[in-house]
MARVO-926024 format. One line per 10 residues: their letters; for each residue x, y, z of C-alpha. Coordinates in steps of 0.25 Angstrom, whole numbers, plus 5000, padded with zeros to 4 digits. Layout:
REM residues N
A	X,Y,Z ~ ...
//
This chain:
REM residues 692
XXXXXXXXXX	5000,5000,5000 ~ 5006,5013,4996 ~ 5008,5024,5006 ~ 5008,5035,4996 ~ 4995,5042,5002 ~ 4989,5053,4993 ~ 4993,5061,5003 ~ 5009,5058,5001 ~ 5007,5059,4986 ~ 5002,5074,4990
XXXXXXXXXX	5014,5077,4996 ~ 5024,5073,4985 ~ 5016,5078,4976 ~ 5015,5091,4983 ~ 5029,5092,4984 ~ 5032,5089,4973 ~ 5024,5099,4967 ~ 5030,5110,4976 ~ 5045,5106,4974 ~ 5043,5107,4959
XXXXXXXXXX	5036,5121,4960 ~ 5046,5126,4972 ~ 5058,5121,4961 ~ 5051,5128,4949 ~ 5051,5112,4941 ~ 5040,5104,4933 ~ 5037,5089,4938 ~ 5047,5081,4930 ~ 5038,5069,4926 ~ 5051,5061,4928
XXXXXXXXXX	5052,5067,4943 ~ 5036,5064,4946 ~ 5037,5049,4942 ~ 5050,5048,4952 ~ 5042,5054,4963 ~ 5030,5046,4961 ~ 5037,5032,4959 ~ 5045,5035,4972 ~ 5032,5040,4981 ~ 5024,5026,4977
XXXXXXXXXX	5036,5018,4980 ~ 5040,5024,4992 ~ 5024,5024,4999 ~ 5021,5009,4992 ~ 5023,4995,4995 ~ 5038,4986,4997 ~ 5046,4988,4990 ~ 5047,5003,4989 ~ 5060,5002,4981 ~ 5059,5012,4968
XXXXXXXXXX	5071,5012,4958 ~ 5069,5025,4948 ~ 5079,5030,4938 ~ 5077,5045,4936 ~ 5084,5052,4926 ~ 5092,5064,4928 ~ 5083,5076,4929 ~ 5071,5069,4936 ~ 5075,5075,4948 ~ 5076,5063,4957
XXXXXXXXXX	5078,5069,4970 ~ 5067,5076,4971 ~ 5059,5065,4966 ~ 5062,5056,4976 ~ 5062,5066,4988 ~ 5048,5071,4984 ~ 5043,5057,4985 ~ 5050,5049,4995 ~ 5049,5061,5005 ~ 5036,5061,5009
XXXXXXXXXX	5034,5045,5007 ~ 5044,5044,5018 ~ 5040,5055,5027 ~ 5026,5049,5025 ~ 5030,5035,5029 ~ 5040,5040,5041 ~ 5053,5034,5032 ~ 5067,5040,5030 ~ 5069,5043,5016 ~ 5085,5042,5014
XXXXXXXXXX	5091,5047,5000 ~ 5103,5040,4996 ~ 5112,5047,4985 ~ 5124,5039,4981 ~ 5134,5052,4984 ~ 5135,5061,4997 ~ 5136,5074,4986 ~ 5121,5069,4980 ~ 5116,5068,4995 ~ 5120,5081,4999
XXXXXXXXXX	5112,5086,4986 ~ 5101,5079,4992 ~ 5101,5085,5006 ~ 5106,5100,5002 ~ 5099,5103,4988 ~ 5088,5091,4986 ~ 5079,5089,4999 ~ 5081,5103,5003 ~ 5074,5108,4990 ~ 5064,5098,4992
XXXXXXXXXX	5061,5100,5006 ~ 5059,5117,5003 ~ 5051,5115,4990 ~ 5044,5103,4990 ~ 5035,5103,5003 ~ 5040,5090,5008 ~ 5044,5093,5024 ~ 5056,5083,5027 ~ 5069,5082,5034 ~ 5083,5076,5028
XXXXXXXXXX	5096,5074,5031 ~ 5109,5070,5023 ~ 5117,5056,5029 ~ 5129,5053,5026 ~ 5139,5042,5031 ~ 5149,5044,5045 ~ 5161,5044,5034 ~ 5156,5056,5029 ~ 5155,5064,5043 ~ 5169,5069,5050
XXXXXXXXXX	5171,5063,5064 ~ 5174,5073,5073 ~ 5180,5064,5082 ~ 5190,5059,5072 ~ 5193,5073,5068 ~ 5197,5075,5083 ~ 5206,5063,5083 ~ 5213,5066,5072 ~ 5218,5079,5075 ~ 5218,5075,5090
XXXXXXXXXX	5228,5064,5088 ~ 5234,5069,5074 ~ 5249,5069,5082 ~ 5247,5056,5089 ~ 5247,5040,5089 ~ 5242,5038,5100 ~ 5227,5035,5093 ~ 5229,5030,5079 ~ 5216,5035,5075 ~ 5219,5038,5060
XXXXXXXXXX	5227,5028,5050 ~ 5235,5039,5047 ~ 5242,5053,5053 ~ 5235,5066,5053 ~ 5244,5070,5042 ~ 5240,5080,5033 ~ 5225,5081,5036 ~ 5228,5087,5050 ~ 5222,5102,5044 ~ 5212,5095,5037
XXXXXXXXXX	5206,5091,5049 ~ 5209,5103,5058 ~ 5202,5109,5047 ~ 5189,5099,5047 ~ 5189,5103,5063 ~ 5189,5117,5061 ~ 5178,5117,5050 ~ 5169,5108,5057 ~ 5173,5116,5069 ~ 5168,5127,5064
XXXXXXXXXX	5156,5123,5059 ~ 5161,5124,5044 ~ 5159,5108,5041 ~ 5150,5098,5047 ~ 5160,5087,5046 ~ 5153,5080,5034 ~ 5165,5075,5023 ~ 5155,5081,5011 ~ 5156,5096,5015 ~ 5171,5096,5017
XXXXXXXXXX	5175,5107,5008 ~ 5191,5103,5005 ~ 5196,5092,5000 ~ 5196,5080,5009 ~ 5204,5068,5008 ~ 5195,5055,5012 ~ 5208,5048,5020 ~ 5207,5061,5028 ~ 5193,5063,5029 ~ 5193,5047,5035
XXXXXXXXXX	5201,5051,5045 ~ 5189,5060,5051 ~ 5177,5050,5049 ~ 5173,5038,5055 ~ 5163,5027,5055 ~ 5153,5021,5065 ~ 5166,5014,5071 ~ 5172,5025,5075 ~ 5160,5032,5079 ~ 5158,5034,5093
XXXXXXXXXX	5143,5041,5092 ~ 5138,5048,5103 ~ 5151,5045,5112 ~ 5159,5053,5103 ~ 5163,5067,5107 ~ 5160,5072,5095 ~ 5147,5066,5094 ~ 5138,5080,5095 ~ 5147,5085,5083 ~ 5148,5075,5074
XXXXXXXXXX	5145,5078,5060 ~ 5140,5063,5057 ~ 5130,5062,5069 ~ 5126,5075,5066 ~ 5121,5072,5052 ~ 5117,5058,5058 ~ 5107,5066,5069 ~ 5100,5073,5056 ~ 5096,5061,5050 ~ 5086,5056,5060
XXXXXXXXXX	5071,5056,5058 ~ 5074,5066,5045 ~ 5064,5062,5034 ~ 5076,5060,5022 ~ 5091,5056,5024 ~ 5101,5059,5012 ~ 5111,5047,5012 ~ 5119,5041,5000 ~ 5123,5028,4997 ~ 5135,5024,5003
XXXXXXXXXX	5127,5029,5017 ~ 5115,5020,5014 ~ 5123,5009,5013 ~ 5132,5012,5026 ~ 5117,5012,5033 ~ 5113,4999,5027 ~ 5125,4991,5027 ~ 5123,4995,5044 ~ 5109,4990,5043 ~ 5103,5001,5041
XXXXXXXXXX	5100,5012,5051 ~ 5113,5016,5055 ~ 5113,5028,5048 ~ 5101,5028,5041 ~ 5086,5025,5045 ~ 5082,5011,5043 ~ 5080,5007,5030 ~ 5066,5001,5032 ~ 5064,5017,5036 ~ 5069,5022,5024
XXXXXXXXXX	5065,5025,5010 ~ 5077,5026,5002 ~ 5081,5035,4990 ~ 5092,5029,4983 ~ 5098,5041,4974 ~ 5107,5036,4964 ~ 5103,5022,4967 ~ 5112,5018,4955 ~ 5125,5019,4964 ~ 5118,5011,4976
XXXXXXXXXX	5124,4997,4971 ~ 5138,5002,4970 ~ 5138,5009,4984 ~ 5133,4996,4990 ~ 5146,4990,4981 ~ 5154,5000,4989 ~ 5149,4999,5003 ~ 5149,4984,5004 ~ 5162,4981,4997 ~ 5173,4975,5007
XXXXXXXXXX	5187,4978,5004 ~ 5201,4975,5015 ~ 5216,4978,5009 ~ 5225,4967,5013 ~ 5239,4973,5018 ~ 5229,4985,5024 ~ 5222,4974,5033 ~ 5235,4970,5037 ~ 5241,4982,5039 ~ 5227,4988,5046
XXXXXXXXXX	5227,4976,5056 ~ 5242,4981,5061 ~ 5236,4995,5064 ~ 5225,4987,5070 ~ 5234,4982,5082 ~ 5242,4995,5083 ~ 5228,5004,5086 ~ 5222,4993,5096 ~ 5235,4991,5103 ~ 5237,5007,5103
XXXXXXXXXX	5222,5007,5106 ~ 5224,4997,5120 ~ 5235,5005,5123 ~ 5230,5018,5123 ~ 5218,5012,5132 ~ 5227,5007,5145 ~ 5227,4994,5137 ~ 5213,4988,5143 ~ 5213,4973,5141 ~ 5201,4973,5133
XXXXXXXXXX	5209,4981,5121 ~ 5222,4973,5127 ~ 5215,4960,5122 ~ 5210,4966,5109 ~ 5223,4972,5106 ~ 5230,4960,5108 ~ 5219,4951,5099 ~ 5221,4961,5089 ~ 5236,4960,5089 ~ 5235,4946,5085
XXXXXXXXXX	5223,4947,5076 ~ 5229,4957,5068 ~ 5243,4949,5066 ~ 5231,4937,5060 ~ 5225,4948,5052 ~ 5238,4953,5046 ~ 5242,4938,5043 ~ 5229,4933,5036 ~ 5228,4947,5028 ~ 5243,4945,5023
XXXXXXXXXX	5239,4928,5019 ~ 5226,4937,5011 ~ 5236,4946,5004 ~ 5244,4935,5000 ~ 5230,4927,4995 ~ 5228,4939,4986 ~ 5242,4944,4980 ~ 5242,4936,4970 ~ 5227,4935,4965 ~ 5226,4940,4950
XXXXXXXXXX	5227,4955,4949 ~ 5222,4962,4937 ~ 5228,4976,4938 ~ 5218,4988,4938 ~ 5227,5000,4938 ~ 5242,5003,4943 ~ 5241,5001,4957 ~ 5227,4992,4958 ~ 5225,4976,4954 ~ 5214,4967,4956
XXXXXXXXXX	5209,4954,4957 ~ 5194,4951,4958 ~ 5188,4936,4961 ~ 5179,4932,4951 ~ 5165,4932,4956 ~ 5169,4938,4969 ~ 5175,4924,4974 ~ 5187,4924,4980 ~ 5197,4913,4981 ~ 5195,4903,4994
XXXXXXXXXX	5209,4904,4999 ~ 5207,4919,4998 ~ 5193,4918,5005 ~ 5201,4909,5014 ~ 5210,4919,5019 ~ 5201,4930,5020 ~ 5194,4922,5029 ~ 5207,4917,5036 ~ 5209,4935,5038 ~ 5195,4936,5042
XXXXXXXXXX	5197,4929,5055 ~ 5208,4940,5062 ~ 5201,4951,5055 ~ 5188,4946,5060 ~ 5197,4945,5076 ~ 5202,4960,5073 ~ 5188,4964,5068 ~ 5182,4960,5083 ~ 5192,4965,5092 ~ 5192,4980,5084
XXXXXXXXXX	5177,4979,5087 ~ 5180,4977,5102 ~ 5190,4989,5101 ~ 5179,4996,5096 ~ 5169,4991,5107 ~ 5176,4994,5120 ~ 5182,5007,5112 ~ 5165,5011,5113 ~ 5164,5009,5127 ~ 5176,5015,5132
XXXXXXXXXX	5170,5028,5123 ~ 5157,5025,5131 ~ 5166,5025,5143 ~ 5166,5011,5148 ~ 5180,5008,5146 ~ 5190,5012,5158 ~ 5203,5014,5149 ~ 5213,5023,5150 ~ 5212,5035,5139 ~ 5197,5028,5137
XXXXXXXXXX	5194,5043,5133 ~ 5200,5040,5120 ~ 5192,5028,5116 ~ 5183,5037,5107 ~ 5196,5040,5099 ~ 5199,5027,5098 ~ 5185,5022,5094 ~ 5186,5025,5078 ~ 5201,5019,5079 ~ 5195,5007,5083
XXXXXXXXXX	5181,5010,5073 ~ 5189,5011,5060 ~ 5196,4997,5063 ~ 5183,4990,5064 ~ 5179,4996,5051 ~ 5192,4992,5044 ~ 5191,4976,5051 ~ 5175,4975,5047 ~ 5179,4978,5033 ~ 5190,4970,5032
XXXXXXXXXX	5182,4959,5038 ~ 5172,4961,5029 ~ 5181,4961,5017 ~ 5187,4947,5023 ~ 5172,4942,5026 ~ 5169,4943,5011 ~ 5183,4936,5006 ~ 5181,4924,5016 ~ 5167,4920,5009 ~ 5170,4924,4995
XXXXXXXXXX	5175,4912,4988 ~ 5170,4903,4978 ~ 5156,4902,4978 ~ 5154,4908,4992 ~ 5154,4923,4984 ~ 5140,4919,4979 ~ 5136,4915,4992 ~ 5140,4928,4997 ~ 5134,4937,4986 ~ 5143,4943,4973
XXXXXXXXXX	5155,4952,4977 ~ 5167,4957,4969 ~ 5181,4953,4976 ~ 5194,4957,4974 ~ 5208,4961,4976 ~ 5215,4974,4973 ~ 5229,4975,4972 ~ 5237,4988,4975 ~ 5250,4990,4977 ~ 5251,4987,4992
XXXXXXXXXX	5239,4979,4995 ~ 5228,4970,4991 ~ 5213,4974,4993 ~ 5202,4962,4996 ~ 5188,4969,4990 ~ 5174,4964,4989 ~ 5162,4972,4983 ~ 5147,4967,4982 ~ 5144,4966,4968 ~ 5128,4963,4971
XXXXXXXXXX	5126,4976,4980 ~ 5111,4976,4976 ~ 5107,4963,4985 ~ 5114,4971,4996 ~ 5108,4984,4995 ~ 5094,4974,4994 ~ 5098,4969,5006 ~ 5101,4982,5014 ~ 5091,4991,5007 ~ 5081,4987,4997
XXXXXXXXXX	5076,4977,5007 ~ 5074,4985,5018 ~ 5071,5001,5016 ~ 5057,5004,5015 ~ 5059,5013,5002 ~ 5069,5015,4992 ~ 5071,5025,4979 ~ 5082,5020,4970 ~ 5085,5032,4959 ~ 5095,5037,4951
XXXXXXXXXX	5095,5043,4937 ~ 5103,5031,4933 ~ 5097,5018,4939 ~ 5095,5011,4925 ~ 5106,5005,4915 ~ 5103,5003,4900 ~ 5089,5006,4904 ~ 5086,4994,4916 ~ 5085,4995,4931 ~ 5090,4982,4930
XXXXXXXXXX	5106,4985,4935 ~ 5103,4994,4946 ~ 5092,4985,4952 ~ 5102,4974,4952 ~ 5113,4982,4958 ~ 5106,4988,4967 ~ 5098,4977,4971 ~ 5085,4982,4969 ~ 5072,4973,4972 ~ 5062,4974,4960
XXXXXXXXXX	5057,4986,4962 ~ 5051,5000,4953 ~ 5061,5006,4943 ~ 5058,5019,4936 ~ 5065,5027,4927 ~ 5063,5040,4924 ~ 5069,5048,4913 ~ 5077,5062,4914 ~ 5069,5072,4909 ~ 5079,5079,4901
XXXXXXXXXX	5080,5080,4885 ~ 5092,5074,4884 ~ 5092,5072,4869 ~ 5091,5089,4870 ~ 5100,5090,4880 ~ 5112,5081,4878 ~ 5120,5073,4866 ~ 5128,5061,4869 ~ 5139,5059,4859 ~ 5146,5046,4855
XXXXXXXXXX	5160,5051,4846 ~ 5164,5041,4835 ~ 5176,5036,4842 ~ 5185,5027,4836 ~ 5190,5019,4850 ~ 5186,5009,4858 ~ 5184,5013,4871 ~ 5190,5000,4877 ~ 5203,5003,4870 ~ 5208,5012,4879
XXXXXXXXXX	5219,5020,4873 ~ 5211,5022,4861 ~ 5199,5026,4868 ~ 5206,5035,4877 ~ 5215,5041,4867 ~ 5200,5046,4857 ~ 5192,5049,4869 ~ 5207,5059,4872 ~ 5205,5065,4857 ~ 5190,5066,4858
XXXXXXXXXX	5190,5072,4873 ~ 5193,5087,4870 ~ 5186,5089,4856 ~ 5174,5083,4866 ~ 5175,5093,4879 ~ 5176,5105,4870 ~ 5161,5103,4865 ~ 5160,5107,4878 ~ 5163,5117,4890 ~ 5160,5104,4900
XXXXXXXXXX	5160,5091,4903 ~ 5162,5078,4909 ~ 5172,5067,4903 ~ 5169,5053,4910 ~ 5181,5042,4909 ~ 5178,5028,4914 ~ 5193,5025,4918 ~ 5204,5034,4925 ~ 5214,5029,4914 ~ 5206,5034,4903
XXXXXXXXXX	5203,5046,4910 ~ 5218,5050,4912 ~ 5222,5044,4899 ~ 5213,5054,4892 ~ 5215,5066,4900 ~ 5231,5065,4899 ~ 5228,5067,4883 ~ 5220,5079,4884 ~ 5227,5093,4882 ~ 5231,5101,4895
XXXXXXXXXX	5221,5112,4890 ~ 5209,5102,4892 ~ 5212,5094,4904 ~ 5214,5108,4909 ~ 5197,5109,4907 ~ 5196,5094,4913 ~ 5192,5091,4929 ~ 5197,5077,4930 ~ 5195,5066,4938 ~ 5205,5064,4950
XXXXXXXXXX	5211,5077,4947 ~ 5204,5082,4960 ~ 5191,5079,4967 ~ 5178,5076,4961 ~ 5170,5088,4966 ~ 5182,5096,4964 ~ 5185,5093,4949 ~ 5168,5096,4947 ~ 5170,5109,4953 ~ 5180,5113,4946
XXXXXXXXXX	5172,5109,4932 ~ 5160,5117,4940 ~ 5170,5130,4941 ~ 5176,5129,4926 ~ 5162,5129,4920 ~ 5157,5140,4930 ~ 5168,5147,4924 ~ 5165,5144,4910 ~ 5179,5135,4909 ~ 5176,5122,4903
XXXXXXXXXX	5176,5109,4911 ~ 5177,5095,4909 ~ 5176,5083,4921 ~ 5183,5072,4918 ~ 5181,5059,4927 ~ 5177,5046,4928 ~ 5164,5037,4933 ~ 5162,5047,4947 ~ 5161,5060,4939 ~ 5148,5051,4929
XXXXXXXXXX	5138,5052,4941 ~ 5135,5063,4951 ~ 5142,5074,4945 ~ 5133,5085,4940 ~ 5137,5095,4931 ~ 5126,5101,4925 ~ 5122,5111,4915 ~ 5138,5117,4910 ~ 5147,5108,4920 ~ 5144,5097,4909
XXXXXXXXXX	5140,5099,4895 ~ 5146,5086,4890 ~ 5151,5072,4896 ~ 5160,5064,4889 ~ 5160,5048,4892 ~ 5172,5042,4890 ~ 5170,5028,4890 ~ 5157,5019,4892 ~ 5156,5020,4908 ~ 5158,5004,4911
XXXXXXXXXX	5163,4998,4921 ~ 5180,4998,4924 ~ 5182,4983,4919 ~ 5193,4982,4933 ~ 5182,4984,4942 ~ 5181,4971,4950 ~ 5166,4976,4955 ~ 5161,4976,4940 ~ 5171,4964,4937 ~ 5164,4955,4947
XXXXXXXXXX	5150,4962,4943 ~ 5151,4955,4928 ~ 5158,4943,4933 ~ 5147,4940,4941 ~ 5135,4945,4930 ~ 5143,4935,4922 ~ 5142,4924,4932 ~ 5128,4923,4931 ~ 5126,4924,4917 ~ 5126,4937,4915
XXXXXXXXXX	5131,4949,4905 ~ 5140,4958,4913 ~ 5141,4967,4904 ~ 5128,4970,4897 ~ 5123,4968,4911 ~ 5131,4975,4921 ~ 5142,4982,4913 ~ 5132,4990,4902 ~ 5122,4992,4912 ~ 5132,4999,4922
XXXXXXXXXX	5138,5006,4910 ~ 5125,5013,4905 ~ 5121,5018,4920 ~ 5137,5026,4922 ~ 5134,5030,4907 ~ 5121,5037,4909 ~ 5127,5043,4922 ~ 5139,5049,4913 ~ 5128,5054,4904 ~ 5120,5060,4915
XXXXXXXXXX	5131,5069,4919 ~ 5127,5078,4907 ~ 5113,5082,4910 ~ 5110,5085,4923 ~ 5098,5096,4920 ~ 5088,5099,4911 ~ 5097,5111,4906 ~ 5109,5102,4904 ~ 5114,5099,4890 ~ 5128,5092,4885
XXXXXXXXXX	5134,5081,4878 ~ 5139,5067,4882 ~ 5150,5060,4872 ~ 5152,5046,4875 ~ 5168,5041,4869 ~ 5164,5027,4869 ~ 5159,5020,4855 ~ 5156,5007,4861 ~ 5142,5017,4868 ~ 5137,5016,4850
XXXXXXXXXX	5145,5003,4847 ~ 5141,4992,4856 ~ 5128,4987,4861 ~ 5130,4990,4873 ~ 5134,5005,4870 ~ 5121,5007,4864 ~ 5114,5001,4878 ~ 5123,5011,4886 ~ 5118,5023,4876 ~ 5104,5020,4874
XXXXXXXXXX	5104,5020,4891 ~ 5107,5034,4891 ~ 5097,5046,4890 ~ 5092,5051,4876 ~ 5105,5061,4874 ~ 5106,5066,4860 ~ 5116,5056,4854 ~ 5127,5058,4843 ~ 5132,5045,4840 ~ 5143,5040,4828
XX	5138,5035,4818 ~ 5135,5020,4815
//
């Protein structure tokens, strides 16, 4: 039975009404079928999962806000936005919902929620300057060094009332070793018992999240929540309805954040600091038997540790390496199963890590109660120092364990039994690193979220490949459910061309690709004042720009030439100044950057946007397609290709007023069948093709 009253219909359509009056707008058909679709799903029966594909233009936001808005304030749920990015949230909290909120009627609270990474820990500020000039606390892998101003600098600002200790809204540039140093995680939290607890940035934007109607997150946040159960941070998800925003990267992000990794001399290296900090630790508290006795296990444990990670080394050194780069080999095990004498021995180091992994917990433990003042140590007053010492080590063994945990039960035909992952070994010059990545992230985010939130909006402007939901509803391991796309409401064939040159060159023969596409660069960048040039690899990238004159690299923003936002800031300024601009970059500068109207009147794509062929995640993808009868590469390969394709096109037209020109320097896009798939998946651009 739906819960969609006329009353509620009312109110969205009141404010819908009011918001496109107060903005000045006509009702996008496109945008009214968005809301519609969502409020009906929302306010029906189970499962109220919707997946919609809404085209750039529709103005999604708004449409989904307007719907899911008083559909959870009018069944007492939290609705919680999730964006893929913290930039795109903040878009959210600072432009979006607060135009909404003036303009549409709708009365509603929000808040922006972002991870405890993300937040500076006062406390961890305080240690570091506090004992930047002594040993007597290894609180830090590292000496204050260099950064020492930096964070005399950070204390001064937050002092003063000039930043509220989020990572995002540091102005200057900020090195992430440097900003770990001043973070921490739940481990190293103390909570309330902290001294800085009535200060702290974290619980302070934490205290702003309860009972507010909407609560922005992103991605990699949701995740976090669910992979503690959900509730940590977040409401329940039984309690939430869900807006997935840009659901397309939901299935990689689930890739990221359960993929286990250990370095093997690391370990071993990490297991004789391990000692040195307990024994220092013991010492420093009067040696109380309790940490006497753990000290001493550890002692021991950690010379087993050293010993089983040095006989897993000399498992893995001479696996078959297939070089990647200069510094970087790998070796992947087909289908993800790994050899039994190499599970063997995994299994062998799980025991003393498993040891270490206990007696770091207890540290923890009785670290808690001296804090809480039930330890009668000497210098117990310094066990709230000593708590995210002790913190960051049961993070680093829980993730070595868990990485030893997978090895143990990956061989032979146990990897079925335990689901399909990628494994493998990098090789770097020092070190081997032990890696393993779900490559089924859809039954886990079933699992954690499909299956138990009370609503969910899944929508992007690209959720579809070659037309079909079919990819994403796999990767993302969505139930069979609703899926709607709705079409950009621009005149594309008006507004846009897209240009295929009559190259000669394969684009899989490198030095003759990249030699034409070094000819054909220039004469193409002068067409315009503008643009974005997309590469699919560094080495072509480099190989290209090292063959253009001075006088137009000096017009070019490039990649790893500085930061991102910094290289799209200096495009912004040229063109404000009426100098010409180009970006060129790779995959991250295809998707969420915007650069309307002048910023970019023409995108040139180098190459057709598959996958790199190295990748051992994509590797392992097709090998196991392939091991169940099916095509890899019409299946996974094309399909993937076409969505980063249309996300490379989309960076031309960003508004109604937008015009431009994208070029594409691959032939194979007019010359194979699959080319043909990939272009017809794109909007109706005008197109100037070669001839037959």
């Amino acid at each position: 039975m739906s819960a969609l009253s006329q009353e509620l219909k009312n109110t969205i359509q009141d404010a819908y009404r009011a918001w496109l009056q107060a903005r000045g707008f006509r009702a996008r058909r496109g945008q009214r079928e968005m809301v519609a679709h969502i409020a009906n799903t929302l306010a029906g029966d189970a499962p109220r999962i919707v997946a919609i594909e809404a085209g750039t233009g529709t103005g999604k936001t708004a449409a989904y806000c307007i719907a899911a808005i008083p559909v959870a304030c009018a069944l007492g749920k939290t609705m919680v936005i999730s964006s893929a990015t913290v930039a795109l949230q903040e878009q959210v909290v600072l432009r979006d919902l607060p135009d909404l909120k003036a303009r549409s009627g709708l009365k509603f609270d929000y808040a922006l929620a972002k991870g405890r990474g993300r937040y500076l820990c006062l406390k961890r500020l305080d240690d570091r300057l506090k004992y930047a000039d002594q040993q007597e606390i290894p609180l830090f892998e590292s000496g204050l060094g260099n950064d020492e101003s930096l964070y005399q600098e950070m204390l001064r600002r937050f002092a003063a009332g000039e930043w509220n200790g989020e990572y995002d809204t540091w102005n200057d540039p900020l090195e992430e070793e440097s900003w770990r140093q001043v973070t921490t995680d739940h481990r190293g939290c103390t909570n309330n018992r902290c001294s800085y607890f009535r200060q702290c940035p974290f619980f302070k934007a934490r205290t702003q999240l309860d009972g507010v109607d909407v609560i922005v997150a992103n991605h990699d946040l949701v995740l976090a929540d669910l992979s503690l159960g959900g509730g940590a941070v977040l409401p329940e998800p039984e309690e939430c309805i869900y807006v997935i925003d840009e659901a397309h990267h939901l299935p990689g992000k689930t890739q990221q954040h359960f993929s286990v990794s250990a370095r093997l001399r690391g370990t071993q290296q990490w297991a004789e600091q391990v000692q040195s900090v307990i024994g220092t630790l013991t010492q420093r508290f009067g040696a109380p038997p309790e940490l006497v006795e753990i000290a001493t296990r550890l002692a021991g444990t950690g010379t087993d540790l050293s010993a089983r990670f040095e006989a897993l080394f000399e498992r893995c050194v001479d696996l078959a390496f297939e070089q990647r780069d200069e510094t970087l080999a790998t070796h992947r095990f087909a289908l993800g199963r790994v050899p039994e004498d190499l599970a063997a021995a995994a299994a062998e180091a799980l025991e003393p890590t498993g040891r270490m992994a206990a007696d770091l917990e207890r540290v923890h433990i009785r670290l808690q109660e001296a804090v809480d003042g039930e330890k009668n140590w000497e210098r117990a007053f310094e066990a709230e120092d000593w708590l995210p010492v002790a913190g960051l080590l049961v993070t680093r063994v829980q993730s070595i364990t868990a990485l030893l945990e997978d090895y143990s039960v990956a061989a032979g035909e146990r990897g079925h039994a335990e689901g399909r992952f990628a494994r493998w070994v990098n090789r770097g010059d020092t070190d081997l690193h032990l890696v393993s990545a779900p490559i089924d992230p859809g039954s886990l985010i079933a699992d954690r979220l499909w299956s138990r939130c009370f609503a969910a909006v899944c929508t992007s402007a690209t959720l579809t490949a070659l037309g079909r939901f079919d990819r994403f509803f796999e990767r993302a391991g969505l139930p069979e459910v609703e899926r709607i796309r709705i079409p950009s409401p621009f005149d594309f064939p008006r507004v846009a061309s897209l240009t295929v040159p009559d190259m000669r060159s394969d684009p899989r023969d490198f030095d003759a690709h990249t030699e034409e596409v070094a000819v054909l660069l220039p004469g193409l960048l002068a067409q315009q004042s503008s643009g974005l040039v997309l590469f699919t690899s560094w080495r072509q990238m480099r190989a290209v720009t090292n063959a253009l004159d001075d006088a137009l690299i000096e017009r070019m923003q490039i990649q790893g030439e500085a930061a991102k936002q910094a290289l799209i800031g200096e495009h912004y300024r040229r063109i404000d100044a009426g100098e010409p601009s180009y970006l060129v970059g790779l995959a991250s500068f295809s998707e969420g950057v915007d650069l309307p109207g002048d910023y970019c009147r023409h995108v040139v794509i180098v190459k057709l946007p598959f996958a790199v062929p190295d990748d051992p995640v994509d590797q392992a993808m097709a090998e196991w397609a392939e091991a169940e009868g099916r095509n890899a590469f019409y299946e996974i390969s094309v399909p993937d290709a076409a969505l980063r394709l249309v996300q490379a096109c989309g960076r031309l037209i960003r508004h109604e007023d937008d015009s431009g020109m994208i070029t594409v320097l691959d032939k194979r896009i007019v010359t194979h069948g699959y080319g043909r798939a990939l272009l017809d998946s794109l909007p109706p651009y005008r197109r100037v093709l070669p001839a037959a």
